[in-house]
BABA-153800 format. One record per residue (C-alpha): x, y, z. Coordinates in steps of 0.2 Angstrom, whole numbers, padded with zeros to 4 digits, always signed. Last residue first. Layout:
<pts>
XYZ/...
</pts>
This chain:
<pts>
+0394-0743+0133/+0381-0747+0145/+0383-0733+0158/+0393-0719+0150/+0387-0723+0133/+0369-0727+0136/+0367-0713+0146/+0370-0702+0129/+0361-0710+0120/+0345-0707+0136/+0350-0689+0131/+0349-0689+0114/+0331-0698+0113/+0325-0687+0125/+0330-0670+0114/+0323-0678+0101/+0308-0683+0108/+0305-0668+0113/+0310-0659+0096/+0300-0671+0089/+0286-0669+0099/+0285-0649+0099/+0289-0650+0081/+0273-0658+0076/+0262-0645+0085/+0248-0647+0100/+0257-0635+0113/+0266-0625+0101/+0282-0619+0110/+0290-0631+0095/+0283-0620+0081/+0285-0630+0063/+0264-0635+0064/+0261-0616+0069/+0247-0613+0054/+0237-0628+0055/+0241-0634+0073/+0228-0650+0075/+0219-0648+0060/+0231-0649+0045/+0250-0652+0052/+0245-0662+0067/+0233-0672+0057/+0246-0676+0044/+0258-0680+0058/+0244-0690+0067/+0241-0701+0052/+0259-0705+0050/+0262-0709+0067/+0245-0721+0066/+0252-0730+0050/+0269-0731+0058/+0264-0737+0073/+0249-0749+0068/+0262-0757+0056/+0275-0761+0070/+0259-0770+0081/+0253-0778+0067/+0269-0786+0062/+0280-0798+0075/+0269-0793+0090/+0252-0798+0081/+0258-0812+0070/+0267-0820+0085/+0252-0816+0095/+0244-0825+0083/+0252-0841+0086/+0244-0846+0101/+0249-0842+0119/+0245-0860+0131/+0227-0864+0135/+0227-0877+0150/+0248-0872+0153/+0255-0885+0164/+0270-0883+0161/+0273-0862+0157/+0273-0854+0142/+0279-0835+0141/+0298-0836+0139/+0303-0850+0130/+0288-0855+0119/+0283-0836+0118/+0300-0829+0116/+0305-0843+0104/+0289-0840+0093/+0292-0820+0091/+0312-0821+0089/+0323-0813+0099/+0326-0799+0089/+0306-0798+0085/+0303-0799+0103/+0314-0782+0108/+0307-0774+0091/+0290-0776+0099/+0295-0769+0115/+0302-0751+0102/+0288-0752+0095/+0276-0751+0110/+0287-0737+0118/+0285-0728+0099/+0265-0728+0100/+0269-0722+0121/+0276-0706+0112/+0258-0701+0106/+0254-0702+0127/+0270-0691+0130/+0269-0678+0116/+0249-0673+0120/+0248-0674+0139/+0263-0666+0140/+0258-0650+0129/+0241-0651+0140/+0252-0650+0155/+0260-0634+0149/+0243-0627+0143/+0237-0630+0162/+0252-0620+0169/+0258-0621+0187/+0256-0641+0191/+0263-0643+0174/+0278-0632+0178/+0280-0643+0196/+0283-0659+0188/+0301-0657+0185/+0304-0651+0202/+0292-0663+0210/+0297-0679+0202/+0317-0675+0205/+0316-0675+0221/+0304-0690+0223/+0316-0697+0211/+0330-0693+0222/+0322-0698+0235/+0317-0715+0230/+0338-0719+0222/+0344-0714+0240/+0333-0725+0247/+0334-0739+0235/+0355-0738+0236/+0362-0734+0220/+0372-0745+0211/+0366-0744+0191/+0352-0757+0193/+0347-0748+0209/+0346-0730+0198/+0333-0742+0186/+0322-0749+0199/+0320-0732+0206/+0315-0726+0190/+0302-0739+0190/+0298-0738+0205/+0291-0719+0204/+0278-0726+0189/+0272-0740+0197/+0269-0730+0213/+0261-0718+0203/+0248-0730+0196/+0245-0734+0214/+0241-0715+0218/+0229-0712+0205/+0219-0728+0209/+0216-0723+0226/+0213-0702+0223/+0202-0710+0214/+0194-0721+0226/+0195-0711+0239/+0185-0695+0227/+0172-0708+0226/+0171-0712+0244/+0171-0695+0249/+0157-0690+0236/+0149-0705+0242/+0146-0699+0260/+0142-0680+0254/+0129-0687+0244/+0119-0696+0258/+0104-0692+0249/+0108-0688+0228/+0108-0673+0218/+0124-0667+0226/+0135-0680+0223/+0131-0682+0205/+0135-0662+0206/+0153-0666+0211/+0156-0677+0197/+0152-0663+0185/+0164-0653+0186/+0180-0664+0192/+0177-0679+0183/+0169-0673+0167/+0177-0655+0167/+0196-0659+0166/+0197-0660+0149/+0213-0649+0150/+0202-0635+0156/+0184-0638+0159/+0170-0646+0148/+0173-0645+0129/+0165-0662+0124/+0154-0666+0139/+0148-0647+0135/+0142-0649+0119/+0136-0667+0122/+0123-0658+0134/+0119-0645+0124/+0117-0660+0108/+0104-0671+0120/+0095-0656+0123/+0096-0646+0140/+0086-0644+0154/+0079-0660+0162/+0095-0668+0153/+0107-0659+0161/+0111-0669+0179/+0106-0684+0170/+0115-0684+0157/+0130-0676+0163/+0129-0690+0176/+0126-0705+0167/+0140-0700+0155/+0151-0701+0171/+0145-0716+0179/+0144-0725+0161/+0162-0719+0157/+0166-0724+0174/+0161-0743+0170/+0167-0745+0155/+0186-0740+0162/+0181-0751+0174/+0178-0765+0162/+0192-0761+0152/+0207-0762+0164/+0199-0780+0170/+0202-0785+0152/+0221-0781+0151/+0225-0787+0168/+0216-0803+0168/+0222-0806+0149/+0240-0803+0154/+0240-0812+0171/+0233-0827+0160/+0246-0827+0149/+0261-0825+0160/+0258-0837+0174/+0263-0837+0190/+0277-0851+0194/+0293-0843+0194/+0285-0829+0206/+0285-0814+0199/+0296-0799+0205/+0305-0793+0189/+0286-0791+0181/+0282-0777+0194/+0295-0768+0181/+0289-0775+0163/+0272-0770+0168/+0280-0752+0171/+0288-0753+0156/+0275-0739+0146/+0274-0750+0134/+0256-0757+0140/+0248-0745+0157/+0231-0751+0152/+0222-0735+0152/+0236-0724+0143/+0240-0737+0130/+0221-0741+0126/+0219-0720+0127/+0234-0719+0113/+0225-0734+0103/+0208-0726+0104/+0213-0709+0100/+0223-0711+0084/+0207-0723+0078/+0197-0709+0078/+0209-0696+0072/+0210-0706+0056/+0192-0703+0052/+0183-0717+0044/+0178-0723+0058/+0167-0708+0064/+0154-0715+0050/+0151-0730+0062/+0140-0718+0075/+0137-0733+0088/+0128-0731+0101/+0135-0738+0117/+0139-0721+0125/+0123-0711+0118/+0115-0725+0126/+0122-0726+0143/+0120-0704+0141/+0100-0706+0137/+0098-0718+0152/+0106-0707+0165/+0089-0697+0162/+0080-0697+0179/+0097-0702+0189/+0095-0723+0196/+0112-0726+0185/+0121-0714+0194/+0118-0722+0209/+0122-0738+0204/+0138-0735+0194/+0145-0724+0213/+0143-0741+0222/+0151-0752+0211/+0164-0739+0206/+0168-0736+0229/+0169-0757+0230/+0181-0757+0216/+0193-0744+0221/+0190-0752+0239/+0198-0769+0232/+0212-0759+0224/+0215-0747+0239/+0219-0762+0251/+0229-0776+0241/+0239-0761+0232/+0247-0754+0248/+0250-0772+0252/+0261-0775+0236/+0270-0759+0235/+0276-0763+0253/+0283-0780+0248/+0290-0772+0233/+0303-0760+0244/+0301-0750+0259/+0306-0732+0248/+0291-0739+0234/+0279-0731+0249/+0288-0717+0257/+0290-0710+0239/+0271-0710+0235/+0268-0701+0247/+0281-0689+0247/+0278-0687+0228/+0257-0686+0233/+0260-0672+0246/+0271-0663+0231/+0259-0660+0219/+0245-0657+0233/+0257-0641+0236/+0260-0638+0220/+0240-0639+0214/+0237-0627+0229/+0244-0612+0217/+0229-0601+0224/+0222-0597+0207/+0222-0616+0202/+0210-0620+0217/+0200-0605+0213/+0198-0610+0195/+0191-0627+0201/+0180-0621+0216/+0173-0608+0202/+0168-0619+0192/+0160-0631+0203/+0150-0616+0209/+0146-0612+0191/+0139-0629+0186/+0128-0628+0200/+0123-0636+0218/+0143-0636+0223/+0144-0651+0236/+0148-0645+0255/+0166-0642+0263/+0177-0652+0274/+0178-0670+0270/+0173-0667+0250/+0185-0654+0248/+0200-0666+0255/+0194-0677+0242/+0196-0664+0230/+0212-0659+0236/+0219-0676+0234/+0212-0680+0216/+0220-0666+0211/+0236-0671+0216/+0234-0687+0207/+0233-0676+0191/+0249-0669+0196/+0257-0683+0202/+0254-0688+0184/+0263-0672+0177/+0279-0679+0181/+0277-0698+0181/+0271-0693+0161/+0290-0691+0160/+0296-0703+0167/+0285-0715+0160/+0292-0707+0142/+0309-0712+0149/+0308-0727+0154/+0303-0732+0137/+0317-0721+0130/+0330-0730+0143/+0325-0747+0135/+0328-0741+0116/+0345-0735+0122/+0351-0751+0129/+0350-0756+0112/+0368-0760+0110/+0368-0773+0126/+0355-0785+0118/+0337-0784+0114/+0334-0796+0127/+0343-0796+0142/+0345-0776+0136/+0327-0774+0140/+0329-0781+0155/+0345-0768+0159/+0332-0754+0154/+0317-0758+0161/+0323-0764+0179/+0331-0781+0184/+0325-0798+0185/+0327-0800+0165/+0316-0815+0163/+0302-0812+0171/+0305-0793+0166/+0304-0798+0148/+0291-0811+0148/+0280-0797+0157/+0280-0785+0146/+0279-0797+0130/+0262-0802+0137/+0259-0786+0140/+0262-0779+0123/+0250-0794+0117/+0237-0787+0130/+0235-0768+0124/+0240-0767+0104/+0228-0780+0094/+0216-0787+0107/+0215-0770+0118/+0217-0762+0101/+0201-0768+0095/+0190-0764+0111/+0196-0743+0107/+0190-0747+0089/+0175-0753+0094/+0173-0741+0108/+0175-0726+0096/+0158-0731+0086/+0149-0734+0101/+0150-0715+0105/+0135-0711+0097/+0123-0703+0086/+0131-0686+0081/+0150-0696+0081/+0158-0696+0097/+0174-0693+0099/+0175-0679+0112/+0164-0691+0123/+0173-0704+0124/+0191-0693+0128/+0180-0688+0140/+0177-0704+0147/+0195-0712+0146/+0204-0698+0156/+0198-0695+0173/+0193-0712+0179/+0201-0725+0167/+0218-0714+0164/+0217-0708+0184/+0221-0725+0187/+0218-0743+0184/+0233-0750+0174/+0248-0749+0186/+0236-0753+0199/+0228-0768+0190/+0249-0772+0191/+0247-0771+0210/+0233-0781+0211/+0238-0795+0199/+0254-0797+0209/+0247-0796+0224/+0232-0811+0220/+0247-0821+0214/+0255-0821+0232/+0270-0817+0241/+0278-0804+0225/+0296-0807+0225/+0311-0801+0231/+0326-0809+0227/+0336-0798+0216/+0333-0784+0227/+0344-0794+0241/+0357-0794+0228/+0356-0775+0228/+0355-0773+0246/+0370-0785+0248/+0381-0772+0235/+0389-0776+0218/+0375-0774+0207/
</pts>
């Protein structure tokens, strides 16, 4: 970078270490704890349990989650610049390609993100101006008639501008957006776990959640699950960690901002799973049998949207002063949806200032660019479904792709050169050396292989060739194709 704004970029930093571990919880506690991580609990629940899934979702924290972090972090530390030209620091200049797929796959799930984040907005809005549904049917027909209007555009694109007008001020900005809706995310989950807890029957859902059904562990898909929702909820290989990594202090440490980060993710995802199941439960349970109830967790709303947006509403409803904690709840997710965004929009805009642009034009473009290309999954449900699907399995090749980046520098050098700091009480042993070097590259290609046989045997039997099938294997390799072609294609004009 050539201008005094870019060179100016290069020298921002985080101001404190409590801004930096707020803004990357941000990254990592999103709609993908809130929204995403309890029903994809429930819809892999064995007959007596979900504690099952939770083991193996707890054993890719340790053997996926936090080592890709580390090496996240100890490559924008050391890079300074966005994912791609950090990568190349590492990987050298001729896999600038493997960099851009990262960024890419973000990208992409940027687009239908905002979506989600959208949602969160108008219910919010909802709970300021009208009352609580009293019935599975009203809360219903509140979601169907917010689709029917095409109001998910419009919130679609409040959050882009939003989000935009942030990252547009620079890091700085970022990081004092993140030290207020943080704190208040946690505040509004603490107080939102102690009233669902006090439902009549909240009990039955914590310990359909905790028990474990071991049998489901001998299914492939189980474990497919677990490791995609550990990427999705902690944010690791998706490069945004690597991004807020650029602007570390030279002092803050690697290791313990990775097991902060990584840990923390997974007690709040813990703890809306217990809100939520607490809920169903005990909004059901008078009525319904423990299998009803299950029944519906598992198949409840389109795109899996039921659990948050269905049945959150009613938990409202059944308790005095709900309207109050119904604001607050939907704050604090519409809170930790839009600071994942943030992540998500300055990671592009990282990447166009590397290259020359200005950071305002580079943020709206990308805001531009956000809405258009998010707008068909803001239209069609089926279309973000497909998204949801290819993207989320792509972030297994995002992870392989970082682990091949550590392996061509060397495992131990990167962490004695890289990740250990003087002073270090507990410095990064040498499993993670074993972990990045081989487990990490063997759970992708056993895990690939398991969902191509799945795709072609349960998940789209008889249209497993058809790319316009939302749930196929040639819809994510012609994807992934198609992304991988372009972002080759960059590489040569850019970083030839």
């Amino acid at each position: 970078m050539n201008t005094i704004e870019g060179k100016n970029e290069d020298k921002e930093r985080f101001s404190t270490k409590w801004g930096l571990i707020l803004s990357v919880l941000g990254i990592a506690i999103g709609t993908g704890n809130i929204w995403r991580f309890p029903r994809i609990a429930a819809q892999n629940g064995g007959e007596a349990g979900a504690g099952a899934f939770l083991v193996a979702w707890l054993s890719f924290l340790f053997l996926w989650s936090i080592p890709l972090i580390i090496a996240e972090y100890g490559i924008g530390k050391k890079g300074r610049r966005g994912i791609v030209e950090s990568y190349v620091a590492i990987a050298g200049k001729n896999k600038a390609w493997m960099g851009s797929f990262i960024g890419f796959v973000a990208t992409a799930i940027m687009f239908y993100y905002s979506v989600v984040a959208g949602w969160c907005l108008y219910y919010l809005s909802q709970s300021l101006q009208s009352g609580l549904p009293n019935s599975y049917e009203q809360a219903m027909d509140a979601w169907n008639s917010f689709h029917a209007q095409g109001i998910p555009v419009f919130t679609h694109g409040i959050i882009m501008i939003l989000g935009s007008w942030v990252v547009i001020k620079g890091i700085s900005s970022i990081e004092k957006v993140n030290k207020i809706l943080i704190p208040i995310l946690f505040t509004v989950l603490l107080f939102s776990l102690g009233k669902a807890i006090s439902l009549p029957g909240s009990w039955e859902g914590i310990s359909y959640l905790f028990t474990p059904d071991w049998r489901t562990l001998t299914e492939p898909r189980i474990w497919l699950e677990a490791l995609t929702q550990n990427a999705w909820d902690t944010g690791a290989a998706w490069g945004l960690i690597l991004t807020y990594a650029a602007y570390m202090r030279t002092h803050d440490r690697i290791t313990i901002s990775a097991f902060q980060t990584g840990i923390g993710n997974n007690v709040i995802s813990l703890i809306a799973a217990i809100i939520i199941f607490s809920t169903v439960f005990g909004t059901l349970g008078n009525n319904m049998s423990n299998a009803e109830v299950l029944e519906i967790m598992q198949n409840s709303g389109p795109a899996g949207t039921g659990l948050t947006f269905i049945w959150m509403p009613q938990l409202f409803a059944t308790m005095s002063g709900g309207g109050i904690f119904s604001i607050l709840f939907f704050l604090g997710l519409s809170f930790a949806a839009f600071s994942s965004l943030l992540s998500m929009i300055e990671l592009v805009v990282k990447v166009a200032v590397d290259v020359g642009f200005t950071r305002k034009k580079a943020t709206i473009l990308t805001g531009i660019a956000g809405f258009v290309f998010g707008l068909p999954s803001a239209l069609n449900l089926t279309f973000f479904e497909n998204q949801d699907f290819v993207w989320g399995v792509g972030l297994m090749v995002s992870g392989a792709f970082i682990s091949y980046a550590v392996i061509q520098y060397n495992a131990t050098k990167f962490r004695e050169e890289l990740v250990h700091q003087a002073g270090d009480l507990k410095p990064l042993g040498k499993w993670w050396d074993i972990v990045i070097t081989y487990i990490v590259p063997i759970e992708v290609i056993t895990l690939l292989g398991w969902w191509m046989y799945l795709s072609v045997t349960e998940y789209a039997p008889h249209e497993w060739f058809n790319p316009l099938s939302p749930y196929s294997l040639a819809t994510i390799l012609v994807q992934w194709g198609l992304a991988l072609a372009m972002v080759r294609l960059v590489q040569n004009k850019i970083w030839p």
